[in-house]
Structure formats: C-alpha cells, structure tokens
ROLO-186190 format. One line per 2 residues: number of its first residue (from 1); their letters; for each residue x, y, z of N, C-alpha, C. Coordinates in steps of 0.1 Angstrom, whole numbers, m for minus. Layout:
! ROLO-186190
NUM> A> X Y Z X Y Z X Y Z  ...
END
This chain:
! ROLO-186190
1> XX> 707 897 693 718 889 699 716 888 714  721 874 719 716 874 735 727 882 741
3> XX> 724 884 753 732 892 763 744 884 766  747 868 765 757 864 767 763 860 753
5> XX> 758 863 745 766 861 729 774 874 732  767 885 736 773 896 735 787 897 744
7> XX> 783 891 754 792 892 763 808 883 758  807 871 755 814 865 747 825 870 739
9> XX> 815 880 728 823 885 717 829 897 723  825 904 730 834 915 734 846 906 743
11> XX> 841 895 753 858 892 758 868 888 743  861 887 738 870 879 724 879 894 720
13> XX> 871 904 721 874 910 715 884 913 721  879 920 738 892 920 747 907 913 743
15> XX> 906 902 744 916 892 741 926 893 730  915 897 720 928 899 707 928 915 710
17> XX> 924 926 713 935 939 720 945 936 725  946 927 738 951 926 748 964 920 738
19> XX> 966 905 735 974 901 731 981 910 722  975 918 712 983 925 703 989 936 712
21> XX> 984 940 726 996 951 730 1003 946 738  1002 935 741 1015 929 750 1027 924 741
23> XX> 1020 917 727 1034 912 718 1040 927 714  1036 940 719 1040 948 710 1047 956 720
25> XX> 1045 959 731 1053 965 741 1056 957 755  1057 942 754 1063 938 763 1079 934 757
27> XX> 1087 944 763 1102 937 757 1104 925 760  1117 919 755 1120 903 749 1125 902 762
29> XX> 1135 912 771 1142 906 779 1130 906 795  1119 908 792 1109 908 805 1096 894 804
31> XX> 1103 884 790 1098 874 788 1105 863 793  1114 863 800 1127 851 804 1129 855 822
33> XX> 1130 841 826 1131 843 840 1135 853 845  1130 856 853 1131 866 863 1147 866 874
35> XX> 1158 874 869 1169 876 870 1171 882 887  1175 878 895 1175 886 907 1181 903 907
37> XX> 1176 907 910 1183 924 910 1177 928 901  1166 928 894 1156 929 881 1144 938 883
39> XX> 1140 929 893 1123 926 900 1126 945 900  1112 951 905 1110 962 903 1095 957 916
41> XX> 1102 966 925 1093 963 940 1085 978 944  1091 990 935 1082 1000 942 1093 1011 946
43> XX> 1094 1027 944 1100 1030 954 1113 1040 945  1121 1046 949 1131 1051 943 1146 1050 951
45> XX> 1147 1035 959 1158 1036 969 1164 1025 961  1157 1010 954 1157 1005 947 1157 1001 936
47> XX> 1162 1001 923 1161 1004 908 1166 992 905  1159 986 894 1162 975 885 1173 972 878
49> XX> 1181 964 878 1192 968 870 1193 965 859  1179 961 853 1170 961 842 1168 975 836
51> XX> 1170 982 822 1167 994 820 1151 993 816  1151 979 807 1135 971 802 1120 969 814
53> XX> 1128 970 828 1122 963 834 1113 977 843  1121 987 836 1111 1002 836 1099 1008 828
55> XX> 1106 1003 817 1098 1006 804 1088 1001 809  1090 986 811 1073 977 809 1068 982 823
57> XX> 1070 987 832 1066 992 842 1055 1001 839  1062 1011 829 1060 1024 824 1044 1026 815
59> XX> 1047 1010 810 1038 1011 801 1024 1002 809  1028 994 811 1015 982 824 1012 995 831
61> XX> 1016 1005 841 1009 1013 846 1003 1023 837  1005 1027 825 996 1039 818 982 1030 812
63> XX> 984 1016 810 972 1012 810 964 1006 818  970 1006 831 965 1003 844 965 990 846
65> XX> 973 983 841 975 968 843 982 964 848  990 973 858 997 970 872 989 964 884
67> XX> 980 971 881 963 970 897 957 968 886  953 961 879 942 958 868 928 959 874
69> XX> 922 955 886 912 953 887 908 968 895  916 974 906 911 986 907 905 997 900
71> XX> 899 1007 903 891 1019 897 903 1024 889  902 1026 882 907 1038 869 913 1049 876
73> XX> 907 1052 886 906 1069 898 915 1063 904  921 1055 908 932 1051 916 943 1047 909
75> XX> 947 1043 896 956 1039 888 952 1026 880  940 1019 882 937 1012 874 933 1006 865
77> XX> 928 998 858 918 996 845 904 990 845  899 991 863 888 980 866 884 973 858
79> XX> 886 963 854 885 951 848 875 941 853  867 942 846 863 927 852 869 920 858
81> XX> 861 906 863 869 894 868 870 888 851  862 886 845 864 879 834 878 885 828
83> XX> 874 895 825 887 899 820 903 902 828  898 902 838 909 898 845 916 884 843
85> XX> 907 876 839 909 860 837 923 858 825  916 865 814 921 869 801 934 877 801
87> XX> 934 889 808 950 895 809 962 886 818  956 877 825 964 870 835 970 858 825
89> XX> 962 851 814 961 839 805 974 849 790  969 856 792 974 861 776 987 864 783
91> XX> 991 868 797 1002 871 805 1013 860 803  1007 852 804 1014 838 809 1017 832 793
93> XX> 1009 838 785 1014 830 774 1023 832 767  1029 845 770 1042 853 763 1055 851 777
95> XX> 1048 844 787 1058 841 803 1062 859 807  1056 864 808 1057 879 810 1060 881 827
97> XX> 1074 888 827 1073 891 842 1061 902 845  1059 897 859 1052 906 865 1059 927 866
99> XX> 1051 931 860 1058 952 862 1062 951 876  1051 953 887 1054 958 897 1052 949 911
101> XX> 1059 941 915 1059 934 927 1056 941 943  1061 938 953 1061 945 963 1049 945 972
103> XX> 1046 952 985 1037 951 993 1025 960 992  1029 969 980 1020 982 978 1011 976 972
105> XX> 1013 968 964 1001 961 947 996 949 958  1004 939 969 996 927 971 989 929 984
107> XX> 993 938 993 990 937 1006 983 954 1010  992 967 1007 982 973 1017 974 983 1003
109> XX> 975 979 991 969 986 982 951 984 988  950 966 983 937 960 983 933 963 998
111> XX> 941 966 1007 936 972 1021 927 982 1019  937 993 1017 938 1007 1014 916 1012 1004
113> XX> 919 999 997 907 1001 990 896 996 1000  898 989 1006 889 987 1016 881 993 1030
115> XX> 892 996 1033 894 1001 1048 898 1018 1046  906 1022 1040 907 1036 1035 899 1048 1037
117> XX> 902 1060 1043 897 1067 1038 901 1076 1022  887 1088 1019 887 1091 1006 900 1094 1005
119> XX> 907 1103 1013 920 1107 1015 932 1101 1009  930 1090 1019 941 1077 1024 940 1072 1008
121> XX> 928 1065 1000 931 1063 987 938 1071 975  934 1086 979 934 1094 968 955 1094 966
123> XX> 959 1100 980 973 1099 987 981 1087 978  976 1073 984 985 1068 982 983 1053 967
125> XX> 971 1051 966 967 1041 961 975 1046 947  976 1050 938 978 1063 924 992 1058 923
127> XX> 1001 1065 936 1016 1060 933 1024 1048 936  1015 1039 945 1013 1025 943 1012 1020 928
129> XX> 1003 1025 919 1002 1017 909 1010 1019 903  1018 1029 900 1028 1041 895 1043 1031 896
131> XX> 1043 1028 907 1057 1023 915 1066 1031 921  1054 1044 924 1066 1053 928 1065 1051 945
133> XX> 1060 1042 950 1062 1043 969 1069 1024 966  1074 1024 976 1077 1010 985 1072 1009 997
135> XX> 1069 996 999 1064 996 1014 1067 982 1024  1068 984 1035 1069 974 1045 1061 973 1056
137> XX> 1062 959 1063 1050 956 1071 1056 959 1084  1049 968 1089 1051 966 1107 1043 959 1118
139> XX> 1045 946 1116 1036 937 1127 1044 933 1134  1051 923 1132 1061 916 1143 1068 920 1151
141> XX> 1071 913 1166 1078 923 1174 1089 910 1181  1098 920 1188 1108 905 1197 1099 898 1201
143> XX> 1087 900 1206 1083 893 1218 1066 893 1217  1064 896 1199 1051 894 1198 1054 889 1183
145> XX> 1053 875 1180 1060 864 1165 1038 864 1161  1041 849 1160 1034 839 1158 1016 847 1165
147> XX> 1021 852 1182 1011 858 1188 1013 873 1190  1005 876 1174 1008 889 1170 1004 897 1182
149> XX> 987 893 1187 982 904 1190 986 904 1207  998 900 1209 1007 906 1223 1018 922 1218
151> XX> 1013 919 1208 1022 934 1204 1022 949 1215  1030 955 1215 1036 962 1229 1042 976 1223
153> XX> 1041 976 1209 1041 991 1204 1034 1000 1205  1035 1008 1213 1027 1019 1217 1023 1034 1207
155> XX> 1011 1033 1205 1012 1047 1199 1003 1058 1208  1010 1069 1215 1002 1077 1227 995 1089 1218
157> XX> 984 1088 1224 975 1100 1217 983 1118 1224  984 1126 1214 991 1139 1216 980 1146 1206
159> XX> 970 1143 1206 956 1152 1204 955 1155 1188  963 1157 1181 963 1153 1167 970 1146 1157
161> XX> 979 1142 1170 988 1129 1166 990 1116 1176  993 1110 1171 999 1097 1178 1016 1098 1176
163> XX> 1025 1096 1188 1037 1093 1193 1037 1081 1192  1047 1075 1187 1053 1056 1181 1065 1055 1190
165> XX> 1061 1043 1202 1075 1037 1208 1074 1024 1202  1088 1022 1200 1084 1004 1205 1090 999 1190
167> XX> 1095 989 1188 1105 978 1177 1097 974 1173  1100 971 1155 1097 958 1149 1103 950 1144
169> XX> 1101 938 1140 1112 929 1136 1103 921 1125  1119 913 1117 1115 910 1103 1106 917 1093
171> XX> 1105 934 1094 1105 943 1090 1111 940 1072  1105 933 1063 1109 929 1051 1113 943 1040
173> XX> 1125 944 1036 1124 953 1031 1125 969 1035  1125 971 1047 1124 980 1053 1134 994 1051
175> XX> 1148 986 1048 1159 1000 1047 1156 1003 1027  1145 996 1022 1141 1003 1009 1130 1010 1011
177> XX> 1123 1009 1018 1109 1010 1022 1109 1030 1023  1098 1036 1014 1095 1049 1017 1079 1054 1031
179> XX> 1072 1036 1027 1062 1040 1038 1064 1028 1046  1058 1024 1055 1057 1012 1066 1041 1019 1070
181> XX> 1031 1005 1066 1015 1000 1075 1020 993 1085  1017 999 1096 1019 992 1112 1010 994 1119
183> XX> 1008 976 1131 1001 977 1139 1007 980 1153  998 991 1160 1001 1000 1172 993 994 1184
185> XX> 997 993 1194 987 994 1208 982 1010 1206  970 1009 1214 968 1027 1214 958 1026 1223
187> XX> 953 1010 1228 947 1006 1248 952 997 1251  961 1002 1264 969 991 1269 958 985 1278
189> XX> 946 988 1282 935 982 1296 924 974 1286  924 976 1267 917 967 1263 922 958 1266
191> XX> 914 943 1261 915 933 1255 925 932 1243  938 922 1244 946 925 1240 945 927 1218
193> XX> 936 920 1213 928 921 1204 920 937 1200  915 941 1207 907 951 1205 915 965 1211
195> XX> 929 969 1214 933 973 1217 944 981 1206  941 979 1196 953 976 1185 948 991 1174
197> XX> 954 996 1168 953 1001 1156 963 1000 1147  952 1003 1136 967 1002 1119 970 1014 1113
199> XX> 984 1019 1116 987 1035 1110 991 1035 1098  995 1045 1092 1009 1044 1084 1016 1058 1084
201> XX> 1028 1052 1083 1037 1068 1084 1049 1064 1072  1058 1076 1068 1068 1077 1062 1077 1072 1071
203> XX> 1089 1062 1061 1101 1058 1067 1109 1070 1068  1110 1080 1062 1113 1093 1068 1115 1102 1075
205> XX> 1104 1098 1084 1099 1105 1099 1108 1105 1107  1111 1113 1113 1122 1114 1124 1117 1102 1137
207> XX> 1131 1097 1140 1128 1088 1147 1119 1071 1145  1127 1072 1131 1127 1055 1127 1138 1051 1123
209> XX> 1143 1040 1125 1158 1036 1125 1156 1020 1120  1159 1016 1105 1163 1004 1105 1173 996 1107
211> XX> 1177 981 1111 1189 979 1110 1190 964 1100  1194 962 1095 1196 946 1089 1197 937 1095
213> XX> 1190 922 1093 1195 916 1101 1202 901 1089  1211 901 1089 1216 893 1083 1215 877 1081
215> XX> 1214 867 1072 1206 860 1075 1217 845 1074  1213 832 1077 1223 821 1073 1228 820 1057
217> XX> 1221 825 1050 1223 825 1032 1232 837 1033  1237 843 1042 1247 859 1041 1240 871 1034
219> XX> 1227 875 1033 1220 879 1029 1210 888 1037  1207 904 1035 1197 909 1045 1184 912 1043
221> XX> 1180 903 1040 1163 911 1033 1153 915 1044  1156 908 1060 1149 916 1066 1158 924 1077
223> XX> 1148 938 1085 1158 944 1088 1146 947 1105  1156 948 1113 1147 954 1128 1145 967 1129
225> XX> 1133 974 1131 1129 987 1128 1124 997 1139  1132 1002 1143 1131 1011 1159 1124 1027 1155
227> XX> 1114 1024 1166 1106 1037 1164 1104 1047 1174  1116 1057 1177 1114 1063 1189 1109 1080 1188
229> XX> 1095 1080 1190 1089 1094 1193 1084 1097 1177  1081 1085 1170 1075 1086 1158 1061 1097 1156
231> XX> 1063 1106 1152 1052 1111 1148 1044 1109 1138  1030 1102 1141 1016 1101 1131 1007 1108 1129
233> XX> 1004 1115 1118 993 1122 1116 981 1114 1123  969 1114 1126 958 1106 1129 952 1108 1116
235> XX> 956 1119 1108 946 1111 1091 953 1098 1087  964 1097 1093 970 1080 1089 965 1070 1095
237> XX> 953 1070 1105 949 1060 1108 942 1053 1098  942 1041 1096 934 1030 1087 917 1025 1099
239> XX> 907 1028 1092 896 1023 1096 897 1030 1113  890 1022 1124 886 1028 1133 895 1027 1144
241> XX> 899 1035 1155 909 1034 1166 904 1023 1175  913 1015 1177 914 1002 1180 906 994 1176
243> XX> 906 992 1165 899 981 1155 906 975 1144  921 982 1149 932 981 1137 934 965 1131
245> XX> 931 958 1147 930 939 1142 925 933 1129  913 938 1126 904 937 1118 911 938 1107
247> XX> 912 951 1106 925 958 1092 933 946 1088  946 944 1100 954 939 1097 951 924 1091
249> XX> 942 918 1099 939 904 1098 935 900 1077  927 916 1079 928 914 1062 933 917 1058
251> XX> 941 921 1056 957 924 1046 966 910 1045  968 901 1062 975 888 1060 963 881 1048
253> XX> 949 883 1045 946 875 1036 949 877 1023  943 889 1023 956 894 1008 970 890 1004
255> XX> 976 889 1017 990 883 1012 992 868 1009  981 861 1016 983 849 1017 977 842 1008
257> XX> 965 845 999 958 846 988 970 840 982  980 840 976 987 841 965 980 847 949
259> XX> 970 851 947 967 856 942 976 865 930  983 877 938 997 883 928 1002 878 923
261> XX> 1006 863 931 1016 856 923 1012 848 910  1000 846 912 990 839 902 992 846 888
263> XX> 987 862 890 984 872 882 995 872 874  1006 865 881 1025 870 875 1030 855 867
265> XX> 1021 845 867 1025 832 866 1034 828 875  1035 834 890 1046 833 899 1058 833 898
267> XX> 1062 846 886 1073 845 885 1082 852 896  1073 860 908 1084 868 918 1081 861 929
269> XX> 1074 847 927 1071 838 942 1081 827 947  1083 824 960 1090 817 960 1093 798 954
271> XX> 1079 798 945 1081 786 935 1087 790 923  1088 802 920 1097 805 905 1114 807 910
273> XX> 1113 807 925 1128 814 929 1137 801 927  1128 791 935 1134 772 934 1129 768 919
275> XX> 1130 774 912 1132 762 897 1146 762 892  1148 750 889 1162 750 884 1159 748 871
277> XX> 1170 755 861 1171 755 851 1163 744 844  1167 729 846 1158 713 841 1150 715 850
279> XX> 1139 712 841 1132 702 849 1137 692 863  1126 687 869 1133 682 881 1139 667 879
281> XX> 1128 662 864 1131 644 863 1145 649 852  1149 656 843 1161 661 838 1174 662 844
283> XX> 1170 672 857 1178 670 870 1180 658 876  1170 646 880 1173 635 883 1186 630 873
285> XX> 1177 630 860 1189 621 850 1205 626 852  1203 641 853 1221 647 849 1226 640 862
287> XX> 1224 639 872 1229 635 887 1231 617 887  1222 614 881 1222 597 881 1237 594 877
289> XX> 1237 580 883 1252 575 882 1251 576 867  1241 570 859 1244 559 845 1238 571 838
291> XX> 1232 584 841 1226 596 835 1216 595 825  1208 581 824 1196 573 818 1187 570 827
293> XX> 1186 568 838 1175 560 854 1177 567 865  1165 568 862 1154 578 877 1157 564 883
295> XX> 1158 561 900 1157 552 907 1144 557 911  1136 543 911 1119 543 912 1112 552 923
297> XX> 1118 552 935 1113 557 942 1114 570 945  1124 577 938 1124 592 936 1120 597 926
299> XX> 1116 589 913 1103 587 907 1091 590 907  1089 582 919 1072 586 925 1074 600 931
301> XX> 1082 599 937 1084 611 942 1080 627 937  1092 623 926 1088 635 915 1079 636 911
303> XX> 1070 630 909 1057 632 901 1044 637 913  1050 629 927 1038 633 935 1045 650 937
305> XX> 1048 649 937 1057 669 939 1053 676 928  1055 671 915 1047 678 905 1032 681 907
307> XX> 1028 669 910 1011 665 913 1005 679 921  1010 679 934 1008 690 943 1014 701 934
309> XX> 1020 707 928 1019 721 924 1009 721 911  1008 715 902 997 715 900 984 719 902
311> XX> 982 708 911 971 709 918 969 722 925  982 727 932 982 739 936 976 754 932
313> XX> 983 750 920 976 764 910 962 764 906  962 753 898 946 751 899 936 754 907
315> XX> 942 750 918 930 754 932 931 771 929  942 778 932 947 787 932 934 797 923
317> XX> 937 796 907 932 801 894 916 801 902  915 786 907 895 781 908 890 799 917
319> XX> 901 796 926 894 804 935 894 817 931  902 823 927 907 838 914 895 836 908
321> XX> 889 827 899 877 828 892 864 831 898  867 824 909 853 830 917 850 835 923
323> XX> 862 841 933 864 854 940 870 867 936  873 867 923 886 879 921 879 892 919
325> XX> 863 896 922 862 910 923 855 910 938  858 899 949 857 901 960 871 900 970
327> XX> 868 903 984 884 902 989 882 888 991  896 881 999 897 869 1002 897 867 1016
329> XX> 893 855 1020 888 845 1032 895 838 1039  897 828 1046 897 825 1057 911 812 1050
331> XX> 903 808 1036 907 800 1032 922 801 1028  929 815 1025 939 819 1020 948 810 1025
333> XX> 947 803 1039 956 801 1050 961 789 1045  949 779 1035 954 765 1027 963 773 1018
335> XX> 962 782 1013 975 785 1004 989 787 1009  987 796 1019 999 802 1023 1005 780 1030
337> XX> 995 771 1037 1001 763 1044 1007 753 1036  996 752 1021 1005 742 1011 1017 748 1003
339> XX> 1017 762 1001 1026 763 995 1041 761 1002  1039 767 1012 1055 760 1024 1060 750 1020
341> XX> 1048 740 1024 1053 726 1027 1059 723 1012  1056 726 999 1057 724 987 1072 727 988
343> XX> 1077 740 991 1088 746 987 1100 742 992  1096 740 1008 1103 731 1014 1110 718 1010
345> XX> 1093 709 1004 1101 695 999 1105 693 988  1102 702 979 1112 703 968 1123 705 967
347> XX> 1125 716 977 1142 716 976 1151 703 985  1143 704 992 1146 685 999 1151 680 982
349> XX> 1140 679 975 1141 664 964 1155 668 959  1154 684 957 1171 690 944 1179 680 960
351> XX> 1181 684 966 1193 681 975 1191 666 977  1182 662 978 1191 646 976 1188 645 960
353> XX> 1189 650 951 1192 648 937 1205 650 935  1208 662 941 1223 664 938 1237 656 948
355> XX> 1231 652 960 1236 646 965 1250 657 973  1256 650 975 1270 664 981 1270 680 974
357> XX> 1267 673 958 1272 687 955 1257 696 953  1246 692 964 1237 703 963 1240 709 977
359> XX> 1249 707 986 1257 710 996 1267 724 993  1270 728 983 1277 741 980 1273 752 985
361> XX> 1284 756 994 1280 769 1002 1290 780 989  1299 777 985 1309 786 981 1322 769 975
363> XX> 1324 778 965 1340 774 959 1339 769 946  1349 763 940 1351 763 927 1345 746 917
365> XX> 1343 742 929 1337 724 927 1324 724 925  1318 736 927 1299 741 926 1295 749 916
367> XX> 1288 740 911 1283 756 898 1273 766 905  1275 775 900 1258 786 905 1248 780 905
369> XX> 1243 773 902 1232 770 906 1229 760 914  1236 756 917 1242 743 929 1244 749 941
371> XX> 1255 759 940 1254 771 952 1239 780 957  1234 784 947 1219 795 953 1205 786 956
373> XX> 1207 769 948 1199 762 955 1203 759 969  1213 754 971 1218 751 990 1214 764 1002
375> XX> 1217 776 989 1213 788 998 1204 792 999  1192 787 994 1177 792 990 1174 777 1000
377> XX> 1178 765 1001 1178 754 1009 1174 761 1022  1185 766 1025 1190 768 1042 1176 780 1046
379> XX> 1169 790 1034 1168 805 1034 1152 794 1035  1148 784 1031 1134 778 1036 1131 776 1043
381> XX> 1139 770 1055 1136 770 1068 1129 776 1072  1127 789 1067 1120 801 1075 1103 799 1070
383> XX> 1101 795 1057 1088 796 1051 1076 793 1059  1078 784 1065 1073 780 1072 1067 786 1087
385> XX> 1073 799 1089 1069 804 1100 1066 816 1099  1073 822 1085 1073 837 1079 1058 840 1074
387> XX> 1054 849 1081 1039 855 1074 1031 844 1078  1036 840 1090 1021 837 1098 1030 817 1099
389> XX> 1032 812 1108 1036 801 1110 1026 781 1107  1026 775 1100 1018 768 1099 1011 765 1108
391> XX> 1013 763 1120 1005 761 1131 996 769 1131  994 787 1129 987 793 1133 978 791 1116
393> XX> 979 787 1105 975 787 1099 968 774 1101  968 762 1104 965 753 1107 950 757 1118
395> XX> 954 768 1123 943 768 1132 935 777 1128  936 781 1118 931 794 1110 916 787 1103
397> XX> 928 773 1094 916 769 1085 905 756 1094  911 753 1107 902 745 1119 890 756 1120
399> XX> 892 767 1126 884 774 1134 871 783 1121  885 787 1109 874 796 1100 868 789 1089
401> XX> 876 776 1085 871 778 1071 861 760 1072  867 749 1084 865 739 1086 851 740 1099
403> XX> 854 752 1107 840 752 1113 843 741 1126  854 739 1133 856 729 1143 855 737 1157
405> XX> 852 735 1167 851 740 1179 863 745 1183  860 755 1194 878 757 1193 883 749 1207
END
C-alpha cells in the first residue's frame, strides 16, 4: 500500500472516531446558538450559566480538543494539520459551540508555546487548556492607543523582580481575569520599540486595581487597570528583556488570525454575535411594505455582503490549510481589516432593513432582537479601532505582506 493510500485511510479512519464521539458527548443544548452568558472564557470568577456548557468543556479538554493541535504535555492532542482540518469540519457539522473561548486558547497560549520558557509552559499552558485560568491583555494605555510602542508603563528592576507603575486601558475582561500578559517599558533611554518587555503576573498581586469602564450599549466589558508597585517574578518574563515587542507583535497575530473563530465555526466571533435569527434577504421580506419584494438595490446589496463573508471564510479555512501547524504572518491584518468593515456594514444593511424600528434602545414597541441589534449597532463603532485600528492595519499589510516602501 502507498504511503498516501495509507495516509488517506487512517484520516478516514480519524473521521469516523471523531464523529462518533462528538454525536455522543456533545450535548444537544451546545449545538444551538451560542446564548450570551453561556460562552465559557476560562477562569473561576466567571461560570456559564450553562450547566452543559461545562460538561462539554470537561470532556473536549480530556481529549485535548480544546488546544487540539498543541503537544499532549501541555493539554493537547497534537493533531495534525490534516486532522485538525477534520475535527474543525465534523465540528461544524453538528454546529457545535466552541468549549473554551477566551485569550488563554487564542492569544497568549500559542505565545506561551513559542516564546516560553520550559517553566512558563509547564505553569501555565495545562490549565489554559483545562479552563481553569482567564486572562487579559495589558497593552493599551491613555496615551499609548493605536501607537502602542509609546507605552510609559514602567517596570523597575529590584534585582529579582520587576516593580509595575503605570495604567492600562481597554483591559478586556480584566475584573474576570486571574492573569494579565503585559507590555512593560524596562529602558526608558532605548529606542522606543526596543525598550519594551512582555511579563505576566496574577490579577491577584497586590497593587492591581481594575475599574469598568462602561460603554454606550450600558454594558462593561472593558475595564482600566492600575498597577501600583506591582510585583513580578523575572521567571515571568516572556522571551528576552527588552525584546518584549517582538513577543507581543506575535500574539496580535494570533489574535488577528481569526483562526479560533474558524476552529468554532465563529460561533463566539463577532459575525455569529450579528446574525439575526432570518436570514438577512428573510429579514428584508418581514420589513418590506408588501412582505413579498426585496427593492433591487438592497438586493444587490445583500448578496454582495453575503459574497464577502463568504469569501471571507474561505480565504480564512485556505490559509488554516496551509499554515495551521505554523504561526501566523503579517497577513492576519487582511483578516482582522475585512472582517470590521464586514461587521460594520452589515449591521448598517439590518438598520436600514428595519428602518425606525432597528433604532430600539429600550421599550415595549421593540422586540429583543431589534433592541441588541441597535445595541451591538452602536457597540461596532469600536471594531474598527479595537485590536489594532484599520489604519495601522492598513499599513501593516503595505509594509509586510504587499512589500511597498515605507
């Protein structure tokens, strides 16, 4: 038998395991949209109000198909890419929420395996896959957004530790959060780039303080996070002192990958958050005066807005296929820049579909879903600038992936 016959029949084989233990231990209620207050991010400050939405936790991590592709020694089932292909496909075909969301599995896990020491993986990578940590990003600052690397958080060397001054903001997550990865100054006379490191410490630690910051949807998902006289171990440093840029730079690719979301059929992204119940040309019809005619031009519309998501995933999957047991590139930045604009104009299309009544802030003339689209409306604004602003992404894919002068 050739070596690719062989290969073949064992994914086959994969395939029909795989399906038979998902139809058999994925509960019924973790096959249906993804319910807010459900999701399961990591962490013990947080709990699902899902009792199902533990189990399948319970069970995707004993077979390591939380981190599927990670080592086995870390909580995973290293998986091929091929077969990674296959658990992602057979995922999607039962609509299976994703077990474990959050920043531990998309952002500083695949770090962690990179940049890590033996330590740093053994510590923390395990109860990442577990779900027993939460975590948040400490990059942004009042007065370091968009131009991260003006960051002005200080961490002073105290000989086997580093001391943490200094705020961060839009801190996602943060008053759930048991750890926070942050970037530190630790040379104020480098070069503002090469002056940086990436720590991590417990939200625990004496002398961290989050606060909420409340948002136009009345809602606090991010919170500002004061760090006064923070104590770091220096085994928390990630990779080398003041080379933390580097670190961080790849972890925004990891995040911006979309990748996780892929793995989940996006069901914890913000294209599964904007689906309304119909379809969107269904939605046209219920709103239409005569509730029979799309008017033509919203029409085209709809279809070119389907066209791009689409197209989106596709690209998405292409690049999963051909990258997924390496990290990701420069190119992530087309994802993170199309997906905005996608999310954006879609909810544009609901709101002039619904006309006034996709205008519901509150009251009795609005159904729920008329109300958390206007509010997920208002809560897009931000997409666009959150986790890196299109402009800087724009210059991302000029400089890294397009090869233009700068």
């Amino acid at each position: 038998m050739r070596v690719d016959e062989l290969e073949s029949r064992n994914l086959q084989a994969f395939r029909a395991d795989t399906r038979e233990w998902l139809d058999i231990n994925c509960p019924a209620s973790m096959r249906v949209r993804m319910v807010e207050g459900e999701e399961v991010n990591g962490g013990n400050k947080r709990h699902s109000t899902n009792p199902d939405a533990h189990l399948w936790l319970a069970a995707m991590a004993e077979k390591g198909w939380t981190v599927p592709t990670w080592p086995v020694e870390y909580g995973g089932a290293d998986l091929s890419k091929e077969e990674f292909v296959v658990l992602i496909d057979e995922l999607q075909r039962i609509n299976a929420r994703p077990p474990l969301g959050g920043m531990g599995v998309s952002m500083i896990g695949p770090t962690l395996l990179e940049y890590g020491s033996d330590e740093q993986k053994r510590q923390h990578l395990p109860a990442i896959a577990r779900g027993e940590l939460a975590w948040c990003q400490g990059y942004s600052e009042p007065g370091a957004g968009s131009d991260l690397a003006s960051l002005q958080t200080f961490a002073e060397d105290k000989g086997d530790y580093f001391s943490v001054n200094g705020a961060k903001i839009w801190t996602s997550g943060a008053h759930y959060a048991d750890w926070m990865f942050c970037l530190v100054r630790t040379n104020k006379e480098a070069p503002k780039h090469e002056g940086i490191s990436f720590v991590l410490f417990s939200m625990d630690s004496p002398g961290v303080t989050t606060k909420p910051i409340e948002l136009l949807n009345g809602k606090s998902p991010f919170c500002q996070t004061f760090l006064d006289d923070v104590r770091v171990p220096k085994d928390n440093l990630v990779g080398k002192l003041n080379q933390g840029w580097t670190v961080g730079k790849r972890l925004l690719q990891h995040e911006r990958s979309g990748l996780a979301a892929l793995a989940s059929a996006d069901k914890i992204g913000p294209m599964e958050r904007i689906k309304p119940a119909l379809t969107l040309s269904d939605l046209a019809l219920k709103y239409a005066a005569d509730q029979t005619t799309i008017e033509p031009g919203l029409r085209k519309d709809l279809i070119e807005n389907e066209i791009l998501k689409k197209s989106f995933f596709l690209t998405q999957q292409r690049a999963m296929e051909e990258t997924a047991s390496s990290a990701p590139g420069a190119a992530t930045s087309i994802f993170k820049y199309v997906e905005a604009n996608y999310v954006k104009e879609q909810l544009e299309l609901q709101l002039r579909i619904r006309g006034t009544q996709g205008l519901g802030w509150a009251g009795a003339s609005f159904d729920d879903e008329e109300i958390s689209m206007c509010r997920l409306w208002l809560e897009a604004k931000s997409i666009s600038i959150a986790g890196g602003s299109n402009e800087i992404q724009l210059n991302i894919i000029a400089k890294r992936v397009l090869g233009l002068p700068d």
